[in-house]
MARGUPA-711871 format. One record per residue (C-alpha): x, y, z. Coordinates in steps of 0.05 Angstrom, whole numbers, m for minus. Example, Ala and Ser with C-alpha at 12.3 -4.5 7.8 and 13.67 -1.06 7.14 Angstrom:
BEGIN
246 m90 156 $
273 m21 143 $
***
This chain:
BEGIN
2076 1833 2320 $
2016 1840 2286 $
2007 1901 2243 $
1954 1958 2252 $
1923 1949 2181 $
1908 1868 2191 $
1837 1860 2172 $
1795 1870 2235 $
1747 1803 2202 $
1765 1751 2151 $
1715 1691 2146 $
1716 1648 2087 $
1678 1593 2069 $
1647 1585 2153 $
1592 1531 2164 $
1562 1517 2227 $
1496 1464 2224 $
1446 1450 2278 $
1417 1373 2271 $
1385 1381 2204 $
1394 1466 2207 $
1444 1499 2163 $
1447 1560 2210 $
1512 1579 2169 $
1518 1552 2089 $
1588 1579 2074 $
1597 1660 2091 $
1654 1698 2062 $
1652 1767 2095 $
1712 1815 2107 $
1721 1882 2155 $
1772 1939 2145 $
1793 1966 2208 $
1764 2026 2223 $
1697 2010 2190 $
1624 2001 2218 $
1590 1933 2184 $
1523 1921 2192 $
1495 1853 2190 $
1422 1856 2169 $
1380 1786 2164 $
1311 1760 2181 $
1299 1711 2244 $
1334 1643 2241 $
1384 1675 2181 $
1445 1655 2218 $
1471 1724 2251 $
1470 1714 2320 $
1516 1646 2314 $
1559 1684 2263 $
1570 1727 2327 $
1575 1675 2371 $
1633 1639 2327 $
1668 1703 2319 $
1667 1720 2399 $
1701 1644 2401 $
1628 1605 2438 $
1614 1568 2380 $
1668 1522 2337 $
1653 1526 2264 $
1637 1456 2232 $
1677 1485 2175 $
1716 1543 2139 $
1750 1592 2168 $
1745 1655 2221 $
1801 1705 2239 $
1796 1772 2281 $
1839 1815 2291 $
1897 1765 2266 $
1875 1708 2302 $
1845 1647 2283 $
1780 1638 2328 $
1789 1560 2324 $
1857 1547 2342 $
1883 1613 2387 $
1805 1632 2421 $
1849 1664 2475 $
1878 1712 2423 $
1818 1739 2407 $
1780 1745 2466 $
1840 1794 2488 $
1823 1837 2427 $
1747 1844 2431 $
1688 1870 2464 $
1626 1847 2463 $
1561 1882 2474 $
1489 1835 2479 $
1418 1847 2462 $
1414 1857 2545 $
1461 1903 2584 $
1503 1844 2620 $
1517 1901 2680 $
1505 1869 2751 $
1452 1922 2782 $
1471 1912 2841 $
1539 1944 2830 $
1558 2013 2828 $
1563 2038 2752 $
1637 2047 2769 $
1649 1989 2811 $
1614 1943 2746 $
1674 1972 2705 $
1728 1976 2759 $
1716 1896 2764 $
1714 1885 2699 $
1780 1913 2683 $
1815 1878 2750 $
1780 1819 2702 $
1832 1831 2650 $
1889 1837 2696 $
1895 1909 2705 $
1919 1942 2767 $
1877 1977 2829 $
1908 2037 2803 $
1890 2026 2725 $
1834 1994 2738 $
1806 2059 2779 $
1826 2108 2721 $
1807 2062 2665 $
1733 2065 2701 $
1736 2132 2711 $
1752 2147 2636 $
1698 2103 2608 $
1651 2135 2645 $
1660 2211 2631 $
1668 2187 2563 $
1600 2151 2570 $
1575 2218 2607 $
1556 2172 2668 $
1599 2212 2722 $
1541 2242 2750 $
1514 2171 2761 $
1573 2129 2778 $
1568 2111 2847 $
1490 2086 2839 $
1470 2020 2831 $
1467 2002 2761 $
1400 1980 2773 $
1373 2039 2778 $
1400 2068 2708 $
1345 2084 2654 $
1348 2032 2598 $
1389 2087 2557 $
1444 2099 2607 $
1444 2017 2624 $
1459 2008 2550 $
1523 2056 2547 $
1556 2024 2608 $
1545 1964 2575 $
1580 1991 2517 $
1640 2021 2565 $
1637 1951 2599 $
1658 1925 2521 $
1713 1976 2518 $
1757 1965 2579 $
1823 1935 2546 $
1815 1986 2492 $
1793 1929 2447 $
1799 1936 2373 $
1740 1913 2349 $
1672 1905 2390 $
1614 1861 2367 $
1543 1896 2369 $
1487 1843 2379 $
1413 1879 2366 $
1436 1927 2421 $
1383 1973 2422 $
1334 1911 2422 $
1274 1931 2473 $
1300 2003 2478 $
1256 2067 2477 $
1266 2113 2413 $
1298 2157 2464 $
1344 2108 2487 $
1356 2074 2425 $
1383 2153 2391 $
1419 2150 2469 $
1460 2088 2443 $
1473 2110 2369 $
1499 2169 2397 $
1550 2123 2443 $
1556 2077 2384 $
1585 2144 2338 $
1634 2162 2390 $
1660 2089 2385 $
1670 2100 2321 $
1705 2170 2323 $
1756 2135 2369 $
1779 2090 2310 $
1743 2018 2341 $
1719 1974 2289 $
1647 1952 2295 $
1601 1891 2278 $
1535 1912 2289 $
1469 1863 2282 $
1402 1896 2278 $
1333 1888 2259 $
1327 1957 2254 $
1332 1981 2176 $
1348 2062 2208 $
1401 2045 2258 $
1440 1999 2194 $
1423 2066 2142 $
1453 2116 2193 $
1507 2076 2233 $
1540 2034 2184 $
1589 2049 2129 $
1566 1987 2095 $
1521 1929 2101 $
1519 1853 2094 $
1449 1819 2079 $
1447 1748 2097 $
1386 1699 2098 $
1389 1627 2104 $
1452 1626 2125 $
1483 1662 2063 $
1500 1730 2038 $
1451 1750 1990 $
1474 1820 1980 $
1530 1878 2010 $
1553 1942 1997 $
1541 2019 2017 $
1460 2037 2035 $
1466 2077 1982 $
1491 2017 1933 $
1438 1975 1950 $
1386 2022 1951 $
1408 2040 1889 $
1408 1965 1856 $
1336 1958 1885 $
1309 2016 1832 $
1257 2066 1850 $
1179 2064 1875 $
1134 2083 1832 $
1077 2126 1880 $
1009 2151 1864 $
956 2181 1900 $
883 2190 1876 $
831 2240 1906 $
777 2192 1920 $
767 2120 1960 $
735 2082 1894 $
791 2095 1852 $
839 2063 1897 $
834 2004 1868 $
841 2024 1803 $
909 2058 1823 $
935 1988 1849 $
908 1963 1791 $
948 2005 1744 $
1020 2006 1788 $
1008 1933 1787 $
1013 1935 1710 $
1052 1985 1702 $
1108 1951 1739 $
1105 1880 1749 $
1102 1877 1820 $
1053 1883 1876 $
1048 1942 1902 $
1021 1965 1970 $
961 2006 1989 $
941 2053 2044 $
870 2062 2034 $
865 2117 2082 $
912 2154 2050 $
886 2134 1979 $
966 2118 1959 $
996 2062 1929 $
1062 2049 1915 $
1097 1989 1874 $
1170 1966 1863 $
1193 1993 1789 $
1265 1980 1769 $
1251 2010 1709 $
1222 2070 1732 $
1218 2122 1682 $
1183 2073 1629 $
1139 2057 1687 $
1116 2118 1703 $
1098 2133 1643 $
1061 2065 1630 $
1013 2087 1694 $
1008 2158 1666 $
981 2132 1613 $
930 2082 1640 $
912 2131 1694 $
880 2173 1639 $
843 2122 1613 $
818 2102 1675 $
795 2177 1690 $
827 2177 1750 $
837 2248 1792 $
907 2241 1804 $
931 2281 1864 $
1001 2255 1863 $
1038 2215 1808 $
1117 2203 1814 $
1176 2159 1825 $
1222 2161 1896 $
1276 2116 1921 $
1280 2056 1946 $
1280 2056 2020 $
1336 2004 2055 $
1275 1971 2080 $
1252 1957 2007 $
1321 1923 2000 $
1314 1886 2057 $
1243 1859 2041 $
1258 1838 1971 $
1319 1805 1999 $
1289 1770 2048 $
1227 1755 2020 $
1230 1677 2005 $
1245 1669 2083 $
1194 1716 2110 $
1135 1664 2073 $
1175 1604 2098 $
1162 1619 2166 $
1092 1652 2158 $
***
């Protein structure tokens, strides 16, 4: 019998390679139960067959993968009885009835009429589609397509459910419509591995995050650790259009990175991990340049600076 506080995710040392592509070079990742991981990477950096390994549709050339106990090599049956899985697409047949999508899929898993009926029924009051259950799924907004999906990953009461990009091609409305789905996942004690390109939905949903390009990890830890381990931005903002350049020109100095430049706003901003001596570097050279300074300082990093810095070597690759 397998024990309630078995890591949810252990993979150690797992390769996968693709004719001359190293779509995995050796991950080691682990996940508590109870916990929400995001997986942030560019294009191409080896997340989407990491999923597809862990959901047991891809065989690791090497290294190791267990979920929920179970080793998804040698007992794949295992652990498709203990996940759910939710796409970049809403899988839901449209033609079916929102209820009769989950009624079937739960007959699927070898649950009674009976079961079945108040398994779908609970799923979707706890989805708030009641109102909507006997329409064709079809004709559900993107939103409300997206948490039957996720109630579709949840019959069987699964104890860990694998997010793919699922707000992918959502509205903004639809995409807070699905975090909102997502947190009540959470509050119910299911263990999450969530993919997304979206730097927000990782800051707000996850309780920490795994970077990985290339098919490595190049970073992990709380948004607020790696934010933190990125440094501060040093941000200036001059009064008039010709002395943009001189501001860039200065931040550049001053910090020993590139920064970037909104002309229209007449603000630049640049990388500084050490940020105090920094700022007062481009204090200084500001004055000399006679620059009207309208706004001089130092914020956080944002968990897209993170990500960018990260990532950087692969985003010129493929450009």
């Amino acid at each position: 019998m397998r024990t309630p506080t078995v890591p949810a995710i252990v993979i150690d040392g797992l390769r996968k390679k693709f004719k001359e592509n190293h779509a995995l070079g050796g991950i080691d990742l682990h996940v508590k139960p109870g916990e929400v991981l995001g997986l942030l990477g560019p294009n191409g950096a080896g997340k989407t067959t990491l999923v597809k390994i862990l959901t047991t549709l891809l065989k690791p050339d090497a290294g190791r993968a267990v979920v929920n106990g179970w080793d998804v090599a040698a007992e794949p049956e295992r652990v498709r009885s203990t996940i759910g899985m939710a796409g970049q697409y809403a899988t839901v047949d449209g033609m079916l009835t929102g209820f009769e999508n989950l009624y079937l899929i739960a007959k699927l898993r070898g649950v009674g009429r009976r079961t079945a009926r108040r398994v779908a029924d609970d799923l979707l009051s706890r989805f708030r589609l009641t109102d909507v259950a006997g329409r064709p799924a079809g004709t559900y907004s993107g939103g409300m397509r997206r948490r039957l999906d996720l109630a579709a990953a949840l019959v069987g009461s699964p104890p860990l459910v694998l997010l793919d990009e699922p707000t992918t091609g959502l509205d903004p409305e639809s995409r807070l419509d699905t975090w909102e789905a997502v947190g009540e996942l959470v509050a119910g004690g299911t263990t999450i591995l969530l993919t997304t390109q979206y730097l927000e939905e990782a800051d707000r949903l996850a309780d920490r995050i795994t970077v990985i390009d290339r098919g490595r990890v190049v970073a992990e830890g709380t948004s607020d650790e790696l934010k933190a381990a990125a440094g501060n931005r040093l941000v200036v903002c001059v009064a008039k259009d010709h002395q943009v350049d001189a501001a860039a020109r200065v931040a550049a100095q001053a910090t020993g990175t590139t920064p970037t430049v909104d002309r229209r706003a007449r603000r630049v901003e640049a990388a500084a991990a050490d940020g105090r001596a920094a700022l007062g570097r481009a204090l200084t050279a500001l004055e000399s340049e006679r620059a009207e300074v309208l706004e001089i300082g130092l914020s956080r990093c944002t968990l897209d600076d993170v990500f960018l810095g990260l990532t950087s070597h692969s985003r010129r690759e493929a450009a």
